[in-house]
Structures are given as structure tokens and as C-alpha cells.
Backbone bond lengths (Angstrom), bond angles and torsions (degrees), N, CA, C in turn:
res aa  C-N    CA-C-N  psi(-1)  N-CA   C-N-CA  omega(-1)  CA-C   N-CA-C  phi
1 X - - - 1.469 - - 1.520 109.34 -
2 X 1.327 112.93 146.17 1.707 112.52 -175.07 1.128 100.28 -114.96
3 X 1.494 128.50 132.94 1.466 128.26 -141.81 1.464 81.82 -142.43
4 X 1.410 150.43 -36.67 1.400 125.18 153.52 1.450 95.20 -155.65
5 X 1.789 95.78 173.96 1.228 116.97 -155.26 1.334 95.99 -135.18
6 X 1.378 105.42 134.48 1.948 109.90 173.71 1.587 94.64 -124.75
7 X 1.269 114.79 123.99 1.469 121.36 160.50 1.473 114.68 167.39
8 X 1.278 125.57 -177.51 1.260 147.20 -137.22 2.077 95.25 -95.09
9 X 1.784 81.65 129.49 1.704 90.13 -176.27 1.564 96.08 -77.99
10 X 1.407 113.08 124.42 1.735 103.73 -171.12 1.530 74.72 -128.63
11 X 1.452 156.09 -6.88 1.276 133.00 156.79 1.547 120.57 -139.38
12 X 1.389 140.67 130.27 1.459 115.95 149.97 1.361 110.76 -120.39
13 X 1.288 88.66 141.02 2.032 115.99 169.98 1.875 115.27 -89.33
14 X 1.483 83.09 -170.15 1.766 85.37 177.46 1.446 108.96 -83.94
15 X 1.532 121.76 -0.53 1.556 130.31 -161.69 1.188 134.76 -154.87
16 X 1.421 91.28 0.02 1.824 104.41 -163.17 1.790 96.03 -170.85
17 X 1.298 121.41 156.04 1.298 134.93 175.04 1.289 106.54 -122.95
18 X 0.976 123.76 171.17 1.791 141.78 162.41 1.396 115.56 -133.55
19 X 2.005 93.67 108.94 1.486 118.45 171.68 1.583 113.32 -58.46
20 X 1.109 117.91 143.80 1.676 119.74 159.46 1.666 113.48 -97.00
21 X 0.991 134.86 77.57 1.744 121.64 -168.29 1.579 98.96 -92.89
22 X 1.070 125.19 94.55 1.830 106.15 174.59 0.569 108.33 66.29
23 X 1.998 145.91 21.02 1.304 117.67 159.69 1.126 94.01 118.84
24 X 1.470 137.01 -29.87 1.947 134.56 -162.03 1.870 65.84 -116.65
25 X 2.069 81.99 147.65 1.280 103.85 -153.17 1.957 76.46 -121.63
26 X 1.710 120.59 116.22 1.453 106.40 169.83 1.586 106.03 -99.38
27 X 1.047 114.38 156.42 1.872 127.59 172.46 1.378 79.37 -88.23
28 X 1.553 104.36 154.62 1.672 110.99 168.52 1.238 68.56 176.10
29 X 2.139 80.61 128.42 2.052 114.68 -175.26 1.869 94.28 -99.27
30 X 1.297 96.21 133.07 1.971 101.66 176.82 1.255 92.46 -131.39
31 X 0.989 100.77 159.00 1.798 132.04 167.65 1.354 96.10 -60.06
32 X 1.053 130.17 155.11 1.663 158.19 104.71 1.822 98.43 16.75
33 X 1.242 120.17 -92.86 1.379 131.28 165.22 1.922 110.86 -25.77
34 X 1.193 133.57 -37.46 1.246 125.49 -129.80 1.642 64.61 -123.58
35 X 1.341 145.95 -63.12 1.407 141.00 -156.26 1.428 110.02 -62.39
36 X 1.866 115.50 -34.57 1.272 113.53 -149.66 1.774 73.47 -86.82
37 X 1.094 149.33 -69.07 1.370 143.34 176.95 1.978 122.79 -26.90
38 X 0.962 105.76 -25.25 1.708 111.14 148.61 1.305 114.94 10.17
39 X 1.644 152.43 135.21 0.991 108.62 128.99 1.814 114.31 -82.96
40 X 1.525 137.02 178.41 1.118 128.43 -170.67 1.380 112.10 -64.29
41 X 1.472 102.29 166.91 1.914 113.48 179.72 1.481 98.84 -51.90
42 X 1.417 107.32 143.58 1.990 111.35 -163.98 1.055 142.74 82.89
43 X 1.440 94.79 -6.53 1.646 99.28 178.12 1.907 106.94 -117.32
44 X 0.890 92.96 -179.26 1.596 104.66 176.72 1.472 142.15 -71.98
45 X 1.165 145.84 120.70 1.067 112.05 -161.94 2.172 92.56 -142.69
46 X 1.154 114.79 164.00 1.403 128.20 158.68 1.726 115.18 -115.37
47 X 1.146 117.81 135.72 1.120 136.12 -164.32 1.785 124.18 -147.22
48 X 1.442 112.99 106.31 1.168 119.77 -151.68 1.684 90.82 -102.85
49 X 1.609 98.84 135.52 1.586 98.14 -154.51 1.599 102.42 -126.51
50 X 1.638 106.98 146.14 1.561 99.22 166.83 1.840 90.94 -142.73
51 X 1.877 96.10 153.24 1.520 94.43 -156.88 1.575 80.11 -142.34
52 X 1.784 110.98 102.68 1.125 116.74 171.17 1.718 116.78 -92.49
53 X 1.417 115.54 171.23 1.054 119.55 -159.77 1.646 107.30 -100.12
54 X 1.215 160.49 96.70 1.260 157.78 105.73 0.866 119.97 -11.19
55 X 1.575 123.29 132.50 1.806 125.85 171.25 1.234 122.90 -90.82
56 X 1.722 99.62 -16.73 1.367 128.53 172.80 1.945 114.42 -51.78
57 X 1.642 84.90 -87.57 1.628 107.36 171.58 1.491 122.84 -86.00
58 X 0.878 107.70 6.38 2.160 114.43 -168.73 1.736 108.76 66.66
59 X 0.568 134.64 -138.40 1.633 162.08 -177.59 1.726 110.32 -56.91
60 X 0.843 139.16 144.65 1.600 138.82 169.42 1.614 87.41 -160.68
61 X 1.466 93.91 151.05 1.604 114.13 -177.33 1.581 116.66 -125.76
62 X 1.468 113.07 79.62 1.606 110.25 163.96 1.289 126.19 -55.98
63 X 1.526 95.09 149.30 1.698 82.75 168.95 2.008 111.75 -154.38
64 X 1.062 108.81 173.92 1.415 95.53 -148.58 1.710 82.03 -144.40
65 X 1.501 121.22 160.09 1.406 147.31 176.00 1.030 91.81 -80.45
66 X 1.455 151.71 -89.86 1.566 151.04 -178.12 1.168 142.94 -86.84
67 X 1.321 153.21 130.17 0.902 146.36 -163.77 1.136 131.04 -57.76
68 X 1.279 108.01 -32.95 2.173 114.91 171.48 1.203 95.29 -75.18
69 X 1.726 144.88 16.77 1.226 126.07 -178.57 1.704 73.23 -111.34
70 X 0.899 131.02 -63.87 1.840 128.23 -172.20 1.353 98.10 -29.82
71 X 1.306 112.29 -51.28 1.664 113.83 -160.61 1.213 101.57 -62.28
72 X 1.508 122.74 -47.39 1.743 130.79 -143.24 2.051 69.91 -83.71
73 X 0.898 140.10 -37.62 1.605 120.53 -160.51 1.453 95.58 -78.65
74 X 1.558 130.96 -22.77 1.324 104.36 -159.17 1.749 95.76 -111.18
75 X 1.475 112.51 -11.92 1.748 105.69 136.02 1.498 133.96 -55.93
76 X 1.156 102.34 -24.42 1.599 104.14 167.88 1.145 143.41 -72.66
77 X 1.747 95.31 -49.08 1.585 115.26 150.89 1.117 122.58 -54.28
78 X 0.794 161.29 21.37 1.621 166.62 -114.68 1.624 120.90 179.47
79 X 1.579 113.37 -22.77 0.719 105.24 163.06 1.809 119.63 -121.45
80 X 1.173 115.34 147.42 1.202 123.78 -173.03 1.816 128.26 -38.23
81 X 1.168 97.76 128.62 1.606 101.06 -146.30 1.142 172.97 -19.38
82 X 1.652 66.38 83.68 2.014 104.48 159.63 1.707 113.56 -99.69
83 X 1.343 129.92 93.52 1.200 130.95 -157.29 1.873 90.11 -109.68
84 X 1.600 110.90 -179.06 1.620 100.18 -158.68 1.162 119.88 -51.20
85 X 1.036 121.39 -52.64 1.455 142.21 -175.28 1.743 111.77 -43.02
86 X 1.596 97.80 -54.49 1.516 93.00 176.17 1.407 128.31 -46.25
87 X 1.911 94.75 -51.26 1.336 112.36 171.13 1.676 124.21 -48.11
88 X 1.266 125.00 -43.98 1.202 146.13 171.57 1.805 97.30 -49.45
89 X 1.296 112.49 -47.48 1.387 98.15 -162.76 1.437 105.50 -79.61
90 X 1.890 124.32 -28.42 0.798 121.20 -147.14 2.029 99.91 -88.05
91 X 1.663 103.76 -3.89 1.367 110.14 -176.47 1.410 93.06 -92.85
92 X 1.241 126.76 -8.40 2.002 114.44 -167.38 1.361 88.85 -96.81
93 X 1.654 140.84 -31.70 1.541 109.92 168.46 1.720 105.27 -106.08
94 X 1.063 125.33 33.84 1.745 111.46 148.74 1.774 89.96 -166.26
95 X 1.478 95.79 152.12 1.500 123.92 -168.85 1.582 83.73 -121.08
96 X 1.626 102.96 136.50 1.202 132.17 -140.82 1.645 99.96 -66.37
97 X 1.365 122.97 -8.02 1.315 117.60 166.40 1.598 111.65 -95.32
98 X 1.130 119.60 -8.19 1.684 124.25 161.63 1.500 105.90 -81.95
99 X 1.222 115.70 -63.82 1.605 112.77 164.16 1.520 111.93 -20.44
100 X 1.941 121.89 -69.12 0.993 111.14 -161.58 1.719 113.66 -83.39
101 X 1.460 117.98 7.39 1.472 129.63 162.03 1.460 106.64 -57.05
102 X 1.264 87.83 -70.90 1.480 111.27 -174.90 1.691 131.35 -40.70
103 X 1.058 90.88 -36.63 2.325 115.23 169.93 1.113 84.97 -91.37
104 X 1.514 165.60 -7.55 1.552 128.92 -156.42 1.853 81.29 -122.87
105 X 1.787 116.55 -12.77 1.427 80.27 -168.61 1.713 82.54 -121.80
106 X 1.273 144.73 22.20 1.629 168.20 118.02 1.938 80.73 106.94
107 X 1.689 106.74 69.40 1.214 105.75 153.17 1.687 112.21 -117.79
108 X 1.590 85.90 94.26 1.683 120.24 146.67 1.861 113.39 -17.36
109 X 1.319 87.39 -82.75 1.343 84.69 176.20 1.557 147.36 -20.18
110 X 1.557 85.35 -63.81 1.575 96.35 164.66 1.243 140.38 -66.64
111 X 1.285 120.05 -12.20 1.262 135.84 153.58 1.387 120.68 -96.62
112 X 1.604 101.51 -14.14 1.930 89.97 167.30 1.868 111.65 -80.85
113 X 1.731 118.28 1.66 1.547 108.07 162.03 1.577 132.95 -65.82
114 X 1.633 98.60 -3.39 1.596 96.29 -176.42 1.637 98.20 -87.94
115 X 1.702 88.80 133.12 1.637 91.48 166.88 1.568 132.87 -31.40
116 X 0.932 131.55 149.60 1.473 135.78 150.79 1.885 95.46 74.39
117 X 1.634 123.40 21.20 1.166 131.80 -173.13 1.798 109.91 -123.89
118 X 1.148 111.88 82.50 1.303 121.86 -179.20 1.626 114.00 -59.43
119 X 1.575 125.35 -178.89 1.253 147.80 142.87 1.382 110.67 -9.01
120 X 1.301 99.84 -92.03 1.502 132.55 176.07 1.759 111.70 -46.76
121 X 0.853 131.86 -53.51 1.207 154.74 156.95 1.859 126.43 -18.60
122 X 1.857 81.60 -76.49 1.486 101.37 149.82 1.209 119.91 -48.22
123 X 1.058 125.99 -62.08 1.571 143.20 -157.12 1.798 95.42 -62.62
124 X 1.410 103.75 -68.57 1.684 96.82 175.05 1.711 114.89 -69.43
125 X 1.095 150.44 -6.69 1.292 140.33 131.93 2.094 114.27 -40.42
126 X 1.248 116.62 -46.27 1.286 122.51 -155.20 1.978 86.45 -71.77
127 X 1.224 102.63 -37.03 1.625 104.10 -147.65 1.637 90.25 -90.63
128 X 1.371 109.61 -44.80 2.092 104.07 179.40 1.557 93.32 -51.03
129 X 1.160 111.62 -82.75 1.808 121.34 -158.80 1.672 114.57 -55.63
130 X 1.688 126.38 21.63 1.198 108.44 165.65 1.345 105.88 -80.84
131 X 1.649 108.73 145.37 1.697 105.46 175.91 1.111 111.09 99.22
132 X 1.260 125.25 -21.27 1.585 121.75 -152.04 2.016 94.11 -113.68
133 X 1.619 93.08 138.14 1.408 109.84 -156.51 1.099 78.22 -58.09
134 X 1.727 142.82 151.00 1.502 157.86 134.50 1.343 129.97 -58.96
135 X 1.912 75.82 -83.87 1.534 107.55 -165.68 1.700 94.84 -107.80
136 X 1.412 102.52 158.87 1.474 108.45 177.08 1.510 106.71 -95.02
137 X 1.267 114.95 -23.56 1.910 137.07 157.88 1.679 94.20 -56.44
138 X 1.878 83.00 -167.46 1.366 120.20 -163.23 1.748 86.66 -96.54
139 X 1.053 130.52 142.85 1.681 133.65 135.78 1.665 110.67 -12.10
140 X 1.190 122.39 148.38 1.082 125.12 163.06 1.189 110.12 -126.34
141 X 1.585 122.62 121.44 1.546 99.18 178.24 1.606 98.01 -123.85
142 X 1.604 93.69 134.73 1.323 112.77 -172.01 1.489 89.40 -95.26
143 X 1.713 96.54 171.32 1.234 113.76 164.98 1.822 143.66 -63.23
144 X 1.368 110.33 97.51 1.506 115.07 177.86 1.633 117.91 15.70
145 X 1.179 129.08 60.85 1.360 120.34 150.55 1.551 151.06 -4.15
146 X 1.156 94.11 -39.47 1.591 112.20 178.40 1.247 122.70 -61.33
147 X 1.730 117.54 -15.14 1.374 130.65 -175.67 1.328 113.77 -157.95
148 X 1.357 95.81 63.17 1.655 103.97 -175.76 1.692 128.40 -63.63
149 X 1.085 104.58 139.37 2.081 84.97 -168.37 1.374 78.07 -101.11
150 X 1.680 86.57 179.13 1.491 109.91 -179.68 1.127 116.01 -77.35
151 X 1.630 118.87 148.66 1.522 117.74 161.69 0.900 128.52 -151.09
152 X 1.642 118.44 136.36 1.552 114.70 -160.68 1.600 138.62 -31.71
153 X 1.019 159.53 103.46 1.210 139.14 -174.54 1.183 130.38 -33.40
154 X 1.573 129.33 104.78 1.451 111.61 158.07 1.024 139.18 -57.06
155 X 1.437 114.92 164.59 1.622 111.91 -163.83 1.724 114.13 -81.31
156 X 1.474 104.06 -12.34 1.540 99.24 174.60 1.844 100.30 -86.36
157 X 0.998 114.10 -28.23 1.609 119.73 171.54 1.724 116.35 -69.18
158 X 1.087 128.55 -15.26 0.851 145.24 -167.72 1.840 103.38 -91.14
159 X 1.550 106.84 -57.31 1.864 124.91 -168.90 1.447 75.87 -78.54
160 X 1.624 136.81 -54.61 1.710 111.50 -159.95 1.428 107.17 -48.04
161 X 1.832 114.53 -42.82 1.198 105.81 -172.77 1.926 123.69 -63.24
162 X 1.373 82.99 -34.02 2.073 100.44 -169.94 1.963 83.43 -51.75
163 X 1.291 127.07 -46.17 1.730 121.89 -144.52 1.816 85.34 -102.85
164 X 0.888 135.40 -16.88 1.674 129.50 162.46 1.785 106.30 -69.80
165 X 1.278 111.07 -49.88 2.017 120.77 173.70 1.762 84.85 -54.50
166 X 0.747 135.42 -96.09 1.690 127.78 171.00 1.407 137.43 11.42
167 X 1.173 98.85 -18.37 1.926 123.04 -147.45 1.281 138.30 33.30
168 X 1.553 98.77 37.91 1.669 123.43 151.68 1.578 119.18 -38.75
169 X 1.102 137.48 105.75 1.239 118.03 166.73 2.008 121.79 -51.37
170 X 1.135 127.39 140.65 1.292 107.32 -172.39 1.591 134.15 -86.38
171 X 1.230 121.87 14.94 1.416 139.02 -173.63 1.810 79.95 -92.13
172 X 1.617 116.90 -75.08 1.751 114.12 165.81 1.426 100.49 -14.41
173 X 1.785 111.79 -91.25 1.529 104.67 -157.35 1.121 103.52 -46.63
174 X 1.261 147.33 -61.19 1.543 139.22 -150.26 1.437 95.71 -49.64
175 X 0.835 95.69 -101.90 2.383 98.42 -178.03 1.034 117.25 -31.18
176 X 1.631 140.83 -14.61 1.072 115.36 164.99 1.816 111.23 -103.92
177 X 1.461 122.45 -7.75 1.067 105.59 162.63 1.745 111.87 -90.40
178 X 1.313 135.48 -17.67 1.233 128.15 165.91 1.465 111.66 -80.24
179 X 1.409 133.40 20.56 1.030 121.37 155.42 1.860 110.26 -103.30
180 X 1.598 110.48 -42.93 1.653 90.88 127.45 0.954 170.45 60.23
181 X 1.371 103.54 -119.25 1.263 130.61 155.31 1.434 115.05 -61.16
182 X 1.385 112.62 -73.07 1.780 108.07 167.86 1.377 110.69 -32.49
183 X 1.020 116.37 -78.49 1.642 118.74 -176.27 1.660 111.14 -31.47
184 X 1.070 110.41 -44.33 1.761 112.02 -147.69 1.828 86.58 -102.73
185 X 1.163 128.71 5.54 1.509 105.42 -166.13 1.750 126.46 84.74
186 X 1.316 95.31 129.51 2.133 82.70 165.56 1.547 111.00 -45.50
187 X 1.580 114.95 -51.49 1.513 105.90 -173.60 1.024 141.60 -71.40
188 X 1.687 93.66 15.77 1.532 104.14 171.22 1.609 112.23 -62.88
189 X 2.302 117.75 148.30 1.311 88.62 169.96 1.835 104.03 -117.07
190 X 0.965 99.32 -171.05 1.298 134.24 166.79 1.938 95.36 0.92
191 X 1.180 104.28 -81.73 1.462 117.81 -147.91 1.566 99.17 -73.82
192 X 1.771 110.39 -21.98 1.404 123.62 -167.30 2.019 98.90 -67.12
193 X 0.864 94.75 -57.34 1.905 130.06 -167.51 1.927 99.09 -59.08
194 X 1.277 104.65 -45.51 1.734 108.64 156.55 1.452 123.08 -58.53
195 X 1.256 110.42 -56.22 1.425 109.69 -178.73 1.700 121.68 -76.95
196 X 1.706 102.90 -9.01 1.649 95.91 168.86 1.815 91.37 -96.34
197 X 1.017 134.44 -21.37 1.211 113.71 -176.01 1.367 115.70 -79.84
198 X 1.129 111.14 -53.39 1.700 105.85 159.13 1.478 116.11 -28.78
199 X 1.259 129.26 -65.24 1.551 136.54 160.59 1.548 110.53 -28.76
200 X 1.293 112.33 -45.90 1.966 114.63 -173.28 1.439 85.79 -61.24
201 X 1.722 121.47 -63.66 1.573 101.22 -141.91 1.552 101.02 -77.80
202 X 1.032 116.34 -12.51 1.525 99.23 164.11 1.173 157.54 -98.59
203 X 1.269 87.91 19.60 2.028 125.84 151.27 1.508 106.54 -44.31
């Protein structure tokens, strides 16, 4: 089993990156969250990996920035069906100390935003994972889900959408307009954050 990987970002996709280790080139599928955190193609990266077994495809190799995110995926997997993918989605809207907010105060909700993660779903995620170490942090407890108010659009939320109308896939827009964002400043606006992202994907 390959439990992490140190080497050179030589690709990212909408779903998966490509390690450089010595020359052997690994695919490794990330979340949305785990890609837009990258550092860029050429630079270095550590990558904490779990490589479950499919009868389908054989072998696939995730990999994650921290280790309570490895853990929170292979708590996920674990329970009855939540297979990778689910898990993957359910780490791109909470990071494993929102996750463990989220089970300690049984908001459903917030874990029913990951794709392909129903009612029911949620509900048996909330009830397996009480107790169970998460986060290597403190809990985070966000705000009650169940009745979310409105809130203005931000302007990096705003360009993900302008480069998704585009037919960007949106795991793409996210990382390349939150990379962006770093570059350009918070006060970057709207139209600024389009035209450097447009510029990323056509690197």
C-alpha cells in the first residue's frame, strides 16, 4: 500500500493530478478542495494517500494534503454506501474539523451538500462517525445548516460561475479562479478574477 507520496506537481486535472516521484509518473484522484490547494506544476508537493480496491477498475490512488483528511476518507469508506467518490465529495464541502462539528451537533444538512449524498445517507454518516477521532484540530462548528439565509455573492463565486457558463467543468474553475484570487488580491473584482483565470487555463 502507498501511504504517501513526495514529488513534483507535473499535472493537474478537474479530478486527479500527476505525481513526478523519480521519474514514475502516479495519477492520484483529489477532491475539488485538495486540487485547488496544489502548489503549481513544478513545485513540490506531499500527499497522503489511500488506494482502495475496485473489482471494477483495480486499484486507484487518492491522495489528500493532511492526514485527518486520509483518516476522515477511510472513516467514510467504512461505512455502508459511501464508496470513494462519495467520500471525496463529502471532504470538498467540510474539512475534517467541519465534518467533526457537524456529527457532534447531528447537522445532516451539511453533509447532505456532497453530491451523490442523500437524506438517509447523511443521517447514517452522522450516526456511524459519532466518537470517532476526525479531525486532528478542534471541531469547528459552523453555523446551523438547516436554514441557510441568503448571501451575497462573492466575487470569486461569482467568476467560478461566469467560467462554468463557459463550459468549464467546476472543480477546473474553482482552482483556477482561487488561485487568482491569491495572485490578484481579495480586492480583486469580478471581471479582474475572469480574465486571470481565463489566462490560467490557457497555460
Amino acid at each position: 500500500m502507498i501511504g504517501r507520496l513526495r514529488g513534483i506537481v507535473a499535472e493537474i486535472g478537474e479530478d486527479e493530478c500527476l505525481i513526478d516521484v523519480g521519474g514514475v509518473g502516479y495519477v492520484v484522484r483529489c477532491g475539488a478542495r485538495t486540487l485547488s490547494r496544489l502548489p503549481p506544476v513544478g513545485e513540490e508537493t506531499v500527499l497522503h494517500t489511500e488506494n482502495p480496491w475496485s473489482e471494477q477498475i483495480g486499484p486507484q490512488l487518492y491522495g489528500f494534503l493532511a492526514r485527518d483528511e486520509r483518516r476522515a476518507f477511510v472513516l467514510l469508506r467504512a461505512i455502508q454506501g459511501v464508496g470513494p467518490k462519495a467520500a471525496m465529495a463529502v471532504l470538498d464541502v467540510a474539512s475534517p474539523a467541519e465534518l467533526a462539528g457537524a456529527i457532534a451537533r447531528d447537522d445532516k444538512a451539511l453533509i447532505g451538500r456532497a453530491n451523490g449524498v442523500g437524506p438517509k445517507l447523511a443521517q447514517r454518516i452522522v450516526t456511524e462517525l459519532k466518537d470517532k477521532p476526525i479531525s486532528d484540530g478542534p471541531a469547528i462548528f459552523a453555523p446551523n445548516t438547516a436554514a441557510p439565509r441568503a448571501a451575497a455573492p462573492s466575487a470569486t463565486g461569482e467568476a467560478v460561475s461566469a467560467l462554468m457558463g463557459l463550459g468549464v467543468a467546476e472543480p477546473m474553475a474553482r482552482r483556477v479562479i482561487e488561485q487568482a484570487s491569491l495572485r490578484l488580491g481579495e480586492e480583486a473584482d469580478v471581471s479582474a478574477l475572469i480574465k486571470a483565470g481565463l489566462q490560467e487555463l490557457g497555460r
